[in-house]
N, C-alpha and C positions, 0 to 999 in steps of 0.2 A: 794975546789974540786967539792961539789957537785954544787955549785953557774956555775961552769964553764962547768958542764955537762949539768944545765939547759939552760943555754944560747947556749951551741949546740944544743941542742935537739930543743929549740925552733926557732932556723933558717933551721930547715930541716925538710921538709914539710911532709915527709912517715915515719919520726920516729916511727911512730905507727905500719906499717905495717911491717917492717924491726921486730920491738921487739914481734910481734905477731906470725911470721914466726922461727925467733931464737927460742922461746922458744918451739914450739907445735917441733920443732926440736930437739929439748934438749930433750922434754919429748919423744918423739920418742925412742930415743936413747936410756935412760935410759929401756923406755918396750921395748927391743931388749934383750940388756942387758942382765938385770933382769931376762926374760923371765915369768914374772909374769902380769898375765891379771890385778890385781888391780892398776899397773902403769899404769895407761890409758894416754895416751899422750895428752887427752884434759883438763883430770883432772889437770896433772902435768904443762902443758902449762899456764893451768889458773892460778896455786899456785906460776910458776915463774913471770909472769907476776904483779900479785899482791905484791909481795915480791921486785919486782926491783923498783918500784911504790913505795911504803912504802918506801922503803931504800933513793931513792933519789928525795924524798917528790914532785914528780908528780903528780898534780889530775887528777882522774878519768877523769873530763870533756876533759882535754888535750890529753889525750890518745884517750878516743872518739872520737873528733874529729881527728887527726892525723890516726887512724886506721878503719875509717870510711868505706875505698876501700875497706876493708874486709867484711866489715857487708854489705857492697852495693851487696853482693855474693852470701850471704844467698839464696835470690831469685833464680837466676838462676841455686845453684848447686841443691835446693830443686826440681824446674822443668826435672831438669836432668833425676831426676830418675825415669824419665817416659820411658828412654830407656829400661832397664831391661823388666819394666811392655809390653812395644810394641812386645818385643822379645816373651812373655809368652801369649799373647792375645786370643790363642785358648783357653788356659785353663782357663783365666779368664771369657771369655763367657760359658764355660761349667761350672763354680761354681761359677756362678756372687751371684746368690740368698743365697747360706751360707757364701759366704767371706761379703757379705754386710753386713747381718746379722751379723755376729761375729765381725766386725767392729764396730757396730753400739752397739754393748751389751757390748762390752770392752768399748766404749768412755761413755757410760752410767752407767759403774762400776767407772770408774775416774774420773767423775762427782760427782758424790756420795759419792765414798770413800773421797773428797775431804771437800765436804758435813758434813759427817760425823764426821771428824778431827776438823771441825768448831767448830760444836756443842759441841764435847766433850771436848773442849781446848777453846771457849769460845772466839771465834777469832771478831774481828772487821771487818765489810764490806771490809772495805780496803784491811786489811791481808787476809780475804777470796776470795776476787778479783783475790790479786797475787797471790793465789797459786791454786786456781779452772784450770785453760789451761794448768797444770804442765805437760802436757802426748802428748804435741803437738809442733810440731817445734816450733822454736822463731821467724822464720818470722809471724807466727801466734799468736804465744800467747803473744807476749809484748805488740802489739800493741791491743789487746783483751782484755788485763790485763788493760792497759792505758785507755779504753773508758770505762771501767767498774770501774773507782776511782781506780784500784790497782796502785800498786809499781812496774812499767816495769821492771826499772834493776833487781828488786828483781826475779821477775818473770824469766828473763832470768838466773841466775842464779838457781834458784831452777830448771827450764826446764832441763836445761843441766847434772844436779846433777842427774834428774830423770833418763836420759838418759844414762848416765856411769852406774848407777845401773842395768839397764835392760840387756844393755849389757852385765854388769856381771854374773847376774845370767840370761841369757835368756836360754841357753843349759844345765843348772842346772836342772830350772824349767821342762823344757822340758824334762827330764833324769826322775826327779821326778816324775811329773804326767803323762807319757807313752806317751807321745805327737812325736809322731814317721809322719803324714802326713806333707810333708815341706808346705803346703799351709797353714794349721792351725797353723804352726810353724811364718811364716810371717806376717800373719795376726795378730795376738797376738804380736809378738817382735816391728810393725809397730804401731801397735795402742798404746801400753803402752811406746815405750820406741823413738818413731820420728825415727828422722834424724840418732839419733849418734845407737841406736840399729839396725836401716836400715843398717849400715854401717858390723853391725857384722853377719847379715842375710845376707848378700852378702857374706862373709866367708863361712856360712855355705853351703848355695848352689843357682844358677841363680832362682829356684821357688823361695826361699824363698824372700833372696833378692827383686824380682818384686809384690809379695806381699804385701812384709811390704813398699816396695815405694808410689803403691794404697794406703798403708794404714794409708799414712802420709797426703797424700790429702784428703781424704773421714773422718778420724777422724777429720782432722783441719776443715773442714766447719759443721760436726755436732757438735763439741765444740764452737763454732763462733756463730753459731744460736744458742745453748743451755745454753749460759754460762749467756745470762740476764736473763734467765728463773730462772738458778740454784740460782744465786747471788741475787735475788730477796727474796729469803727463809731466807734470815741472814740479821736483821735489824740492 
């Protein structure tokens, strides 16, 4: 059986992207459902994916390739969200100076706190590679991760782990520490938590949303110039 799944899968050229679509739809579903925020449907998407792979001993490399048109996405959906940011432009030139600022003091707390994790857990260049970009999209940070000796895939993985967590607790954090202005709410959920916490700043409201969008471009090029700096500290 599974001999004659692999010999379909291998005559059909978008396998990948067909099983990458099913599943973030399955996990969909299920956080519908549920109605529980910790089914994250990219979480679940990821878990079925890995799970169908495992079962019917697919490698990674074959799925890569075969779902490729997906990741070719990344790019353009990460550009996207410069619509929000154009919609919100006056107010971004009225608080260019703190949102930069706070930008710039979050990507240099994830820099560090990353830093830190090193030192106290005694990590190897390598390991500390992959997981120093962990706060920044993946069109960003694998390939960041990749010139710096780390582990890409790994790297993309921990990215996105960061990124379900921000999400989760971003309206937490925010409840917690009194964080009531939506600009410092985006700026914060953009800079800590990328793409997939952008996604939940847009839920909460258009500032925040266009915000944490800025805040995925402006953290990704000061982590990009900073990260040979930082990885330089860990021999």
């Amino acid at each position: 059986m599974m001999e004659l799944l692999n010999e379909f899968l291998s005559g059909s050229v978008a396998w990948g992207v067909l099983l990458t679509l099913a599943a973030f739809a399955l996990g969909a579903l299920v956080n519908r459902v549920t109605g529980k925020a910790f089914f994250n449907p990219l979480l679940l998407g990821a878990i079925f994916v890995i799970v169908f792979l495992s079962v019917c001993g697919i490698s990674y490399a074959d799925y890569k390739v075969s779902a490729a048109p997906v990741n070719y996405l990344l790019l353009p959906a990460t550009v996207a969200l410069a619509i929000p940011l154009y919609e919100k432009l006056d107010l971004l030139k009225a608080n260019a100076a703190a949102i930069i600022a706070g930008i710039s003091v979050g990507t240099l707390v994830s820099l560090g706190s990353a830093l830190a994790l090193a030192l106290a857990l005694h990590l190897t260049q390598e390991q500390y590679a992959t997981l120093l970009p962990k706060s920044v999209t993946t069109a960003i940070s694998m390939d960041v991760a990749a010139e710096l000796g780390g582990i890409a895939a790994l790297t993309g993985a921990i990215v996105i782990l960061t990124g379900i967590v921000g999400s989760l607790l971003a309206e937490t954090v925010c409840k917690a520490f009194h964080i009531t202005d939506p600009i410092a709410k985006g700026v914060g959920i953009g800079t800590s938590a990328h793409a997939v916490g952008t996604s939940k700043a847009l839920q909460m409201g258009e500032v925040e949303g266009a915000m944490s969008g800025l805040s995925i471009a402006v953290a990704g090029v000061l982590t990009a110039v900073l990260c040979p700096v930082f990885v330089s500290l860990i021999d």
